[in-house]
C-alpha positions in Angstrom: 0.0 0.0 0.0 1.7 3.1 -0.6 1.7 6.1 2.1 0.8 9.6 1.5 2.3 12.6 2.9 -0.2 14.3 5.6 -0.2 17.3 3.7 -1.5 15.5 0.2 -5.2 15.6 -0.1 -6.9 12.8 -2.2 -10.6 13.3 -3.3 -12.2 9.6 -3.9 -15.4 9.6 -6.2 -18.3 6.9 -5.3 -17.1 5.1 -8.2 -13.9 4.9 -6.4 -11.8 6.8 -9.2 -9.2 9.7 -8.0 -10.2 13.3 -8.8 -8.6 16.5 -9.4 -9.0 19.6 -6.9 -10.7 21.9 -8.2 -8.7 24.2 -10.9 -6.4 23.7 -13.6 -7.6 20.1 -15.2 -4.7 17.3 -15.2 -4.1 18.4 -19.0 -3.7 21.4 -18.6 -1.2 20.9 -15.8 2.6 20.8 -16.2 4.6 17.7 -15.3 7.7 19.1 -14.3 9.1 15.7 -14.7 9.1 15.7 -18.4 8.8 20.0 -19.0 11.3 21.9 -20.9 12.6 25.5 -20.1 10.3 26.8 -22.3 7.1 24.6 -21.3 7.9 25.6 -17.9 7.9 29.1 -18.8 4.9 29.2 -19.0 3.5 29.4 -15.6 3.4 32.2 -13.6 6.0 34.8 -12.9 8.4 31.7 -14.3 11.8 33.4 -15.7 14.3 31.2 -17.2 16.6 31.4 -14.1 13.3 29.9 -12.4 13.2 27.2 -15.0 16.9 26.4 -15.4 16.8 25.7 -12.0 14.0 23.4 -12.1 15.3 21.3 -15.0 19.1 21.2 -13.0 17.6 19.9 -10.2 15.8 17.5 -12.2 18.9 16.7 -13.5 21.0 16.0 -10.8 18.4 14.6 -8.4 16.2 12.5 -10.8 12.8 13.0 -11.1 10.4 14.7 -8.6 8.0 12.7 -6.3 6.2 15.2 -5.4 5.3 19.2 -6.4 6.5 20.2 -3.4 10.0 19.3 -3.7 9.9 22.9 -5.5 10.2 24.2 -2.4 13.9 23.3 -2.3 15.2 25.3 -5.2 16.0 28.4 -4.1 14.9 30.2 -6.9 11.3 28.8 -7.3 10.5 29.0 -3.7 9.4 32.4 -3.8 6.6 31.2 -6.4 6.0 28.2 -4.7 2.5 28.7 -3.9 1.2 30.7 -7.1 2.4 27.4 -9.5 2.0 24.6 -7.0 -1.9 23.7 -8.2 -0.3 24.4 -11.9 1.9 21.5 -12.0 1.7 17.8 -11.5 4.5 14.8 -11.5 3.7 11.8 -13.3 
């Protein structure tokens, strides 16, 4: 069984399927797993020193497990919150 974070919330349907909070759908989400520079550009107040830094961590760490691991790159943490509903790893 796998374990979720306290701070992830997971809405369950009757039908048992996992749905989206409300706001951007999944396709219109990034994955910042897979998102170039330029994809990431983008989102809000996203400058390209915001998304080197997101594609170098990705780089050197592997890929994200979850959106909040943007929090640790110092130059994306002051946009944390405005992108953090934008943006999905798969």
């Amino acid at each position: 069984m796998a374990r979720i974070a306290k701070s992830t919330l997971v809405f369950i349907s009757l039908l048992g399927a996992a749905m989206m909070p409300r706001g951007a759908s999944a396709a219109d989400k990034v994955n910042i797993n897979t998102a170039s520079e330029q994809e990431l550009m983008k989102l809000p107040d996203m400058n390209e020193a915001r998304a080197k830094g997101i594609v170098g961590y990705r780089k050197s760490t592997g890929e994200f497990i979850q959106v909040d691991e943007l929090e640790l790159i110092p130059q994306v943490k002051p946009i944390y919150k405005q992108i953090k509903d934008l943006v999905v790893v798969e």
